[in-house]
C-alpha positions as CSV (number, residue, x, y, z in Angstrom):
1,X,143.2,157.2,62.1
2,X,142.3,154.4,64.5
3,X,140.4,155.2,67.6
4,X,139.0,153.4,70.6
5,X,135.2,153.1,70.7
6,X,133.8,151.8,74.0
7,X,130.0,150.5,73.9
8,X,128.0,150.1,77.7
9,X,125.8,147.2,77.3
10,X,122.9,146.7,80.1
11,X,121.7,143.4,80.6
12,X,118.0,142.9,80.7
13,X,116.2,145.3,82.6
14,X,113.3,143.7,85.1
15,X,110.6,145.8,85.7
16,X,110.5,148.4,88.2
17,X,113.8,147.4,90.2
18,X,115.7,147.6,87.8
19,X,114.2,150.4,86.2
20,X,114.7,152.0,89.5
21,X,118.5,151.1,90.1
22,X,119.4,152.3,86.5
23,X,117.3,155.7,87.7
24,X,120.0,155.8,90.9
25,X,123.0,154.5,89.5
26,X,123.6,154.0,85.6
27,X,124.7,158.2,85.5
28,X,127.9,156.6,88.1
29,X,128.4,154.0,85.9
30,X,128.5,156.2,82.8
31,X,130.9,159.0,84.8
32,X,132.9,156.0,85.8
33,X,133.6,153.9,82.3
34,X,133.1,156.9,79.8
35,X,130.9,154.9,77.4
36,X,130.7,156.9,74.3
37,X,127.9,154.6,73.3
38,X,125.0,152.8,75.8
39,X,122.9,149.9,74.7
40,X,120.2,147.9,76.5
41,X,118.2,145.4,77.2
42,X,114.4,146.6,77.6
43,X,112.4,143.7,77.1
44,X,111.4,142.7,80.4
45,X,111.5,146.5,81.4
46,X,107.2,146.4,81.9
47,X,106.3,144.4,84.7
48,X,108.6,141.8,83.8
49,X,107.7,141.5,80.5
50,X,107.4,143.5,77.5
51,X,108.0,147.1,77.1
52,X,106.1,150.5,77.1
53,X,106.6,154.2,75.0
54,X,107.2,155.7,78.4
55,X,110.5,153.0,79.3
56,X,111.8,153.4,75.9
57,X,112.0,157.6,76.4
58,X,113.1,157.1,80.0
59,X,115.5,155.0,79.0
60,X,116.5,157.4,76.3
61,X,116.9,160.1,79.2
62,X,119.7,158.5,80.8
63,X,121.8,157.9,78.3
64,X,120.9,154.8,76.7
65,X,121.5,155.2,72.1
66,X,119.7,152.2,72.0
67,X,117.1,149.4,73.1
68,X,117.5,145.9,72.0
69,X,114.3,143.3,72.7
70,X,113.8,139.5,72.8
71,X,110.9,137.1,73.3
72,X,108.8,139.5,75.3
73,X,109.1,142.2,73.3
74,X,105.8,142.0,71.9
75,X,104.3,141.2,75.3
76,X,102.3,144.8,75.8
77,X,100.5,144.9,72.6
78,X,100.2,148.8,72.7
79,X,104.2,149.0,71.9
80,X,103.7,147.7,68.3
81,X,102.4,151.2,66.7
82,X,105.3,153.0,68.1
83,X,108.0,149.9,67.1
84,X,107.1,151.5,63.4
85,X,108.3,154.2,64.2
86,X,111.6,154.2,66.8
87,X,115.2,152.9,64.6
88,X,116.6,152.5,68.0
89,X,114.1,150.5,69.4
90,X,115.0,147.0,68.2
91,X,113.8,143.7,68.7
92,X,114.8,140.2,67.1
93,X,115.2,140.4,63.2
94,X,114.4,137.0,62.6
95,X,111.5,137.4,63.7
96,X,108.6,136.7,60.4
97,X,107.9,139.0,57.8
98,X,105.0,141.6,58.7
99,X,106.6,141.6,62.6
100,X,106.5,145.3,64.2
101,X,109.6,146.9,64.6
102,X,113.4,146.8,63.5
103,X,115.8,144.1,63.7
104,X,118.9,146.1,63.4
105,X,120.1,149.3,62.7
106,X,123.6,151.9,61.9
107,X,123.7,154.7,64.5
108,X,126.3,157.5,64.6
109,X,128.1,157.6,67.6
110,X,128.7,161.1,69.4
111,X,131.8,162.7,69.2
112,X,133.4,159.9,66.9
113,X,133.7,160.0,63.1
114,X,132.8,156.0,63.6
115,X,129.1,154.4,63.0
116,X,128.1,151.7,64.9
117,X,125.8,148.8,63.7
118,X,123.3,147.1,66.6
119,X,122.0,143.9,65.6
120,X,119.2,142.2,67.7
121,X,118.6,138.2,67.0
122,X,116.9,135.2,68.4
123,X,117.5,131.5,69.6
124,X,114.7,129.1,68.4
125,X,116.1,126.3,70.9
126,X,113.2,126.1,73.8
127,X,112.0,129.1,72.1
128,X,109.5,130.1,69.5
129,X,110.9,128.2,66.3
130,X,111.4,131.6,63.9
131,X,113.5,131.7,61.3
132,X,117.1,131.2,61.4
133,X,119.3,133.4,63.0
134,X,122.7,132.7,61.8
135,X,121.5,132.9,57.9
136,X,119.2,136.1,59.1
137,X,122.8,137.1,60.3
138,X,124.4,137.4,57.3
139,X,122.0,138.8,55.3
140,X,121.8,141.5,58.2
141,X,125.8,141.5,57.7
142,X,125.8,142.4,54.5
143,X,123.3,145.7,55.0
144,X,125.2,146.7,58.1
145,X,128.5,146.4,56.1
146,X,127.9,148.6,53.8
147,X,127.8,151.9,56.2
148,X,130.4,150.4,59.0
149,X,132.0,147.4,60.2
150,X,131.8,147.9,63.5
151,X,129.2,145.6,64.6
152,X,127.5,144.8,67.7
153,X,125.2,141.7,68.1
154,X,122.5,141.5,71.1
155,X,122.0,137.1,70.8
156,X,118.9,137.0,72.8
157,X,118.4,133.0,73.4
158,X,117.9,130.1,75.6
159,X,120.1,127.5,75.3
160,X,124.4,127.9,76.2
161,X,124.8,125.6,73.3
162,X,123.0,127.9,70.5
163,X,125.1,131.3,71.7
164,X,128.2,129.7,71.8
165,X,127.5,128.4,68.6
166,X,126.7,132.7,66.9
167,X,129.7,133.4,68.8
168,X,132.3,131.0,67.1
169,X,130.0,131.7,63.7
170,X,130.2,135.1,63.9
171,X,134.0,135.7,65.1
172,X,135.8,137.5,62.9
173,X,132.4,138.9,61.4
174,X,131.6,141.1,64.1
175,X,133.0,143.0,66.9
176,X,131.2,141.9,70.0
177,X,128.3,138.6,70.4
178,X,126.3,139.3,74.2
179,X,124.4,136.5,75.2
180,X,120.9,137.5,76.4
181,X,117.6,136.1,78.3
182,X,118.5,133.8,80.7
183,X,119.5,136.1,83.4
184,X,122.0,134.8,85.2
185,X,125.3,136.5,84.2
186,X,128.4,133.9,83.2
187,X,131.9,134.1,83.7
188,X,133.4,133.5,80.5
189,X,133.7,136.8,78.8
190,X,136.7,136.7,76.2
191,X,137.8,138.1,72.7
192,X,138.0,135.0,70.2
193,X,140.4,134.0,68.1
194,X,139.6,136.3,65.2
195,X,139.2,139.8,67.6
196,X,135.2,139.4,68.1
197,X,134.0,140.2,71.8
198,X,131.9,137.6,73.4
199,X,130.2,136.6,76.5
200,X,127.3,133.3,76.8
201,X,124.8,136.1,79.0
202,X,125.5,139.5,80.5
203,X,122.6,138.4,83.3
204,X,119.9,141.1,84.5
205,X,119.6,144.3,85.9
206,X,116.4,144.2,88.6
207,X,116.1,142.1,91.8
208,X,118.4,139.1,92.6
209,X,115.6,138.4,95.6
210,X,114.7,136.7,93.1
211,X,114.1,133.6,90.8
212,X,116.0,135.5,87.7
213,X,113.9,138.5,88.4
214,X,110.5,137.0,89.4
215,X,108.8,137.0,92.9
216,X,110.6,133.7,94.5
217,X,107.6,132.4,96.4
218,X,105.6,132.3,93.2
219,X,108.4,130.9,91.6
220,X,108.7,128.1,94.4
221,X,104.6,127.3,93.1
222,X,105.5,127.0,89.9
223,X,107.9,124.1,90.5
224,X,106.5,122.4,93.6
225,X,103.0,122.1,92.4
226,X,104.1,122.0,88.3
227,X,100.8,124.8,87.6
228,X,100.9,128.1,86.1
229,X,101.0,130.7,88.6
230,X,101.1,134.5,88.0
231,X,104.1,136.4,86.9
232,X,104.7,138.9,89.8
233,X,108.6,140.9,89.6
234,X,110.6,140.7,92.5
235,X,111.6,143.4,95.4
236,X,115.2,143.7,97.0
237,X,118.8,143.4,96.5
238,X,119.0,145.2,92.7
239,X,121.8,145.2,90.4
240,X,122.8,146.5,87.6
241,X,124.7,143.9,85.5
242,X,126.8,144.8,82.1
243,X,129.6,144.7,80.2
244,X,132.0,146.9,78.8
245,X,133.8,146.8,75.5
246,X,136.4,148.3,73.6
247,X,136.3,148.4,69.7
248,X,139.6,149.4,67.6
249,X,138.3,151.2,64.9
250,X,140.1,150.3,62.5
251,X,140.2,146.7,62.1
252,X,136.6,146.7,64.2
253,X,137.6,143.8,66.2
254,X,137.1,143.9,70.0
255,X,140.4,144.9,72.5
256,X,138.9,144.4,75.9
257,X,135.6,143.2,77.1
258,X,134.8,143.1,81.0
259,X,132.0,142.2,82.6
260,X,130.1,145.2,84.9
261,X,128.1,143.7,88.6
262,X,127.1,146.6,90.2
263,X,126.5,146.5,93.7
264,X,128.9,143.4,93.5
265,X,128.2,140.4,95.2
266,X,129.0,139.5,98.1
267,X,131.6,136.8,98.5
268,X,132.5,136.5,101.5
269,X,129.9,135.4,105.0
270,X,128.8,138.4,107.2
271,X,128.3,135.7,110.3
């Protein structure tokens, strides 16, 4: 019998803001959209970047199933033991052999008689060149397929081109493509042609007083004077930003997806 299955997805979480605003206000958000599954976005979680045992169960805490990863996932070198270990800790598959960790991984869903499949890739344009992620794709398609087709994808990449590029690849393949990393949350979340979910980047959940999450004067140092300067997280004006799906279980296509900015932002001048 077909069934609605509706997945909260958390953009990447910055550091302690946004750690802190999920603390205050991802229990509203979960009382408000009824997610019967809740996946994020961790790997920026420590300090800005990389992730720690104690995020991962306080994450766990609130409701999140599962943690998906990205470029700074490996950042705190004391996470790789425990990466062994945790299925629902994630980071990019296509990363190279011998990497800590999992790339994806089939979870049962609460209260449904539906599994879900999380799948956690990597861009290599401006990024580390690893190996391909559309051909690690279906070679992760065909394990996932074999337990469910319901199939979420966490595209964790740099350039608008290269996730564009998954989404139109992977339409009709899977049921949602979220474009992750860049922070900055786009407006062009739709359900393609052949029923797959997709949006080019959810954007961040941490500090928009900010340079996508990091401290704007240091930012400002970086570019005026073209010299490394130290990675300090922002303060101020948190949000959590996110997206919510719905999956029809039957077919395992994608029925509605709508982006989630919460506080919103303002609009409109206060002068």
């Amino acid at each position: 019998m077909s069934e609605t299955l509706r997945v909260l997805f958390i953009a990447d979480i910055v550091g302690t803001p946004g750690l802190q605003i999920l603390d205050t206000l991802l229990p509203s958000l979960i009382q408000k959209h009824k997610p019967d599954f809740v996946i994020a976005n961790g790997e920026n979680s420590h300090e800005g970047m990389g992730i720690n045992e104690e995020i991962v169960r306080h994450l766990y805490s609130l409701g999140v199933h599962v943690i998906t990863g990205g470029n700074h996932s490996f950042d705190k070198w004391k996470i790789l033991p425990y990466m062994k270990t945790d299925k629902n800790l994630l980071r990019p598959l296509n990363y190279p052999r011998g990497v800590s960790g999992y790339g994806f991984g089939v979870y049962e869903v609460p209260g449904k008689s539906v599994k879900i499949g999380v799948l956690n890739l990597q861009g290599r344009t401006f990024l580390p060149s690893i190996d391909d992620p559309f051909r690690t794709a279906d070679w992760a398609l065909d394990k996932i397929n074999e337990e469910t087709g319901i199939v979420f994808v966490d595209f964790h990449a740099e350039a608008t081109a290269e996730k564009v590029a998954m989404g139109w690849y992977l339409d009709g393949k899977v049921s949602v493509v979220v474009g992750t990393h860049t922070h900055i949350p786009t407006n062009d979340a739709r359900i393609l042609p052949r029923g797959t979910g997709y949006i080019t980047d959810v954007g961040m959940t941490g500090s928009f007083n900010s340079v996508i999450g990091m401290d704007k004067d240091a930012a400002l140092r970086r570019f005026l004077l073209s010299t490394p300067q130290k990675y300090l997280s922002a303060n101020g004006d948190n949000r959590i930003c996110g997206v919510i799906v719905d999956i029809e279980t039957t077919k395992n296509m994608c029925t509605h997806i709508e982006p989630v900015i919460f506080p919103s932002f303002p609009t409109e001048s206060k002068r």
